[in-house]
C-alpha positions in Angstrom: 233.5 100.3 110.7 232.8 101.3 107.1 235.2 100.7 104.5 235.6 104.7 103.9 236.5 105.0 108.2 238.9 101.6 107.0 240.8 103.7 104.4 240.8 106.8 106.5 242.7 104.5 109.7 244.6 103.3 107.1 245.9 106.7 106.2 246.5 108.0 109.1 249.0 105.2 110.4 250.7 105.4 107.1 251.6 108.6 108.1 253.4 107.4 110.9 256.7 107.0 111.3 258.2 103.8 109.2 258.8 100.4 111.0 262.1 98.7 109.5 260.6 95.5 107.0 263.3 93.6 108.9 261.1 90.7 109.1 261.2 90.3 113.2 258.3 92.2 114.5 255.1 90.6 114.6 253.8 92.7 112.4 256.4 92.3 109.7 256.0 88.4 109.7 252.4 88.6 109.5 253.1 91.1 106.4 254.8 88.4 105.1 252.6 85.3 105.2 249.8 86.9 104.0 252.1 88.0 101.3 252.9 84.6 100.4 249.6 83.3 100.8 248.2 86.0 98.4 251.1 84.7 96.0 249.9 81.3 96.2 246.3 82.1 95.3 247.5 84.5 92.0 249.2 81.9 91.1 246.4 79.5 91.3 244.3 82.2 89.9 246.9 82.3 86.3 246.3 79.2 85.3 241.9 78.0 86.9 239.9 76.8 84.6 242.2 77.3 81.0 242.9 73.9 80.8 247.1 74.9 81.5 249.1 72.9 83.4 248.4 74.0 87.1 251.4 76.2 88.6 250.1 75.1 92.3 250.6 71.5 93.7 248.5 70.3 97.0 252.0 70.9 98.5 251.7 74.4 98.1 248.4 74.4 99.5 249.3 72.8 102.3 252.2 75.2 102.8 249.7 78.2 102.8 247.2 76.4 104.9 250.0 76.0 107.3 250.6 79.6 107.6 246.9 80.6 109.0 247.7 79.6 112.5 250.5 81.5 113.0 248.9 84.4 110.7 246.3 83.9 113.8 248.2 84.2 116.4 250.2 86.7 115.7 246.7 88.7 114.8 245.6 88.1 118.3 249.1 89.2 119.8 248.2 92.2 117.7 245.0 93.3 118.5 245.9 92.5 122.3 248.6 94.9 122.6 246.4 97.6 120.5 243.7 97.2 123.0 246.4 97.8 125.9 247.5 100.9 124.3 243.6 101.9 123.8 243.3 101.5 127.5 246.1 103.3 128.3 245.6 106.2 126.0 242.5 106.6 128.6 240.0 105.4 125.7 237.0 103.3 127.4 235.1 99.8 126.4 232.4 101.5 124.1 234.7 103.6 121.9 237.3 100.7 121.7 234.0 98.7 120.4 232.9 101.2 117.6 236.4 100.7 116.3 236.7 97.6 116.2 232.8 96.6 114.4 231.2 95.5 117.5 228.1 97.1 119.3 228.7 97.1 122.2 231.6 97.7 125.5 230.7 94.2 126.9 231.2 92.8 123.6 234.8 94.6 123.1 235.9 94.0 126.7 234.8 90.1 126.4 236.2 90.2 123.1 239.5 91.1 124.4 239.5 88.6 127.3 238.3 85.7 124.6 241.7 86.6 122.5 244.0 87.1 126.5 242.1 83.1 127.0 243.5 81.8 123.8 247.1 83.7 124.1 247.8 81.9 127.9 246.7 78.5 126.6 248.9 78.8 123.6 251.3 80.0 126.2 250.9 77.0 128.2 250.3 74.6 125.5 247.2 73.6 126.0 246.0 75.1 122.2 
Protein backbone atom coordinates (compact mmCIF):
# COMPACT_ATOMS: atom_id res chain seq x y z
CA UNK A 1 0.00 0.00 0.00
CA UNK A 2 1.47 3.32 -0.91
CA UNK A 3 1.77 5.99 1.50
CA UNK A 4 -0.83 8.25 -0.48
CA UNK A 5 -3.65 4.89 -0.24
CA UNK A 6 -2.05 5.04 3.75
CA UNK A 7 -3.27 8.64 4.19
CA UNK A 8 -6.43 8.19 2.14
CA UNK A 9 -7.50 4.92 4.82
CA UNK A 10 -6.46 7.13 7.30
CA UNK A 11 -9.06 9.67 6.34
CA UNK A 12 -11.69 7.78 5.83
CA UNK A 13 -11.80 6.13 9.38
CA UNK A 14 -11.27 9.51 10.86
CA UNK A 15 -14.43 10.17 9.59
CA UNK A 16 -15.98 7.65 11.52
CA UNK A 17 -17.73 7.99 14.34
CA UNK A 18 -15.34 8.73 17.59
CA UNK A 19 -14.30 5.86 20.06
CA UNK A 20 -14.18 7.28 23.75
CA UNK A 21 -10.02 7.74 24.72
CA UNK A 22 -11.16 5.87 27.85
CA UNK A 23 -8.06 3.92 27.78
CA UNK A 24 -9.89 0.23 27.81
CA UNK A 25 -10.15 -0.75 24.22
CA UNK A 26 -7.40 -2.34 22.64
CA UNK A 27 -6.97 0.18 20.55
CA UNK A 28 -6.85 3.00 23.11
CA UNK A 29 -3.97 1.23 25.07
CA UNK A 30 -2.06 0.58 22.09
CA UNK A 31 -2.64 4.48 21.42
CA UNK A 32 -1.08 4.92 24.48
CA UNK A 33 2.12 2.93 24.59
CA UNK A 34 3.26 3.97 21.46
CA UNK A 35 2.50 7.41 22.81
CA UNK A 36 4.82 6.86 25.59
CA UNK A 37 7.30 5.23 23.70
CA UNK A 38 7.44 8.13 21.20
CA UNK A 39 7.93 10.33 24.43
CA UNK A 40 10.77 8.43 25.49
CA UNK A 41 12.63 8.68 22.21
CA UNK A 42 11.90 12.86 21.99
CA UNK A 43 13.25 12.97 25.00
CA UNK A 44 16.29 11.12 24.17
CA UNK A 45 16.31 12.93 20.96
CA UNK A 46 16.49 16.72 23.24
CA UNK A 47 19.43 16.18 24.74
CA UNK A 48 21.90 13.18 21.82
CA UNK A 49 24.94 14.20 21.12
CA UNK A 50 25.09 18.03 22.90
CA UNK A 51 27.07 16.97 25.54
CA UNK A 52 23.76 17.74 28.21
CA UNK A 53 23.13 15.75 30.90
CA UNK A 54 20.93 12.85 29.41
CA UNK A 55 17.07 13.18 30.36
CA UNK A 56 16.77 9.21 29.70
CA UNK A 57 18.19 6.61 32.15
CA UNK A 58 18.55 2.72 30.96
CA UNK A 59 15.45 2.45 33.29
CA UNK A 60 13.43 4.24 30.97
CA UNK A 61 14.62 2.26 28.21
CA UNK A 62 13.83 -0.66 29.73
CA UNK A 63 10.35 0.67 30.54
CA UNK A 64 9.72 1.32 26.75
CA UNK A 65 11.34 -1.94 25.64
CA UNK A 66 8.88 -3.47 27.94
CA UNK A 67 5.96 -2.07 26.23
CA UNK A 68 6.63 -3.69 22.58
CA UNK A 69 5.18 -7.04 23.53
CA UNK A 70 2.08 -5.93 24.65
CA UNK A 71 2.17 -3.15 21.75
CA UNK A 72 2.40 -6.67 19.78
CA UNK A 73 -0.06 -8.31 20.91
CA UNK A 74 -2.52 -6.17 21.06
CA UNK A 75 -1.51 -5.41 17.10
CA UNK A 76 -2.22 -8.98 16.34
CA UNK A 77 -5.66 -8.94 18.33
CA UNK A 78 -6.16 -6.00 16.01
CA UNK A 79 -5.53 -7.03 12.76
CA UNK A 80 -7.29 -10.45 13.62
CA UNK A 81 -10.55 -9.05 14.30
CA UNK A 82 -10.14 -6.55 11.07
CA UNK A 83 -9.53 -9.60 9.03
CA UNK A 84 -12.90 -11.24 10.63
CA UNK A 85 -14.83 -8.19 9.74
CA UNK A 86 -13.08 -8.28 6.01
CA UNK A 87 -14.44 -11.73 5.81
CA UNK A 88 -17.62 -10.99 6.91
CA UNK A 89 -18.12 -7.87 4.92
CA UNK A 90 -17.99 -10.67 2.03
CA UNK A 91 -14.35 -9.32 0.98
CA UNK A 92 -12.11 -12.43 -0.30
CA UNK A 93 -8.18 -13.50 0.39
CA UNK A 94 -6.77 -11.46 -2.68
CA UNK A 95 -8.39 -8.12 -1.88
CA UNK A 96 -7.76 -8.54 1.96
CA UNK A 97 -3.93 -9.02 0.56
CA UNK A 98 -3.66 -5.79 -1.51
CA UNK A 99 -4.67 -4.04 1.63
CA UNK A 100 -2.67 -5.21 3.66
CA UNK A 101 1.06 -4.96 1.31
CA UNK A 102 1.15 -8.53 0.49
CA UNK A 103 1.00 -10.19 -3.05
CA UNK A 104 -0.77 -12.61 -2.79
CA UNK A 105 -4.42 -14.49 -1.12
CA UNK A 106 -2.24 -17.39 0.21
CA UNK A 107 0.00 -15.04 1.64
CA UNK A 108 -2.99 -12.93 3.52
CA UNK A 109 -4.88 -16.13 4.48
CA UNK A 110 -1.52 -17.77 6.00
CA UNK A 111 -0.80 -14.50 7.28
CA UNK A 112 -3.84 -14.48 9.28
CA UNK A 113 -3.55 -18.05 10.55
CA UNK A 114 0.39 -17.18 11.51
CA UNK A 115 -1.13 -14.17 13.87
CA UNK A 116 -4.66 -16.90 15.03
CA UNK A 117 -1.14 -19.45 15.96
CA UNK A 118 0.56 -16.93 18.08
CA UNK A 119 -2.86 -15.49 19.81
CA UNK A 120 -3.96 -19.37 21.12
CA UNK A 121 -0.37 -20.06 22.38
CA UNK A 122 -0.33 -16.70 24.19
CA UNK A 123 -3.79 -17.93 25.20
CA UNK A 124 -2.48 -20.99 26.48
CA UNK A 125 0.84 -19.86 27.66
CA UNK A 126 2.92 -21.46 25.81
CA UNK A 127 4.43 -17.83 24.21
Amino acid sequence: MSRDSRQQARDRLSALAPVPGDGTTAACRVEQDVSLVGRLLAAAGDHGGRGQQPGVVPDDVGAALGLFEDIRQELDRLETQVVIEARRCGMDWRQIAVHQGLNSSQAASQRYQRLMTRLEEIRQGVR
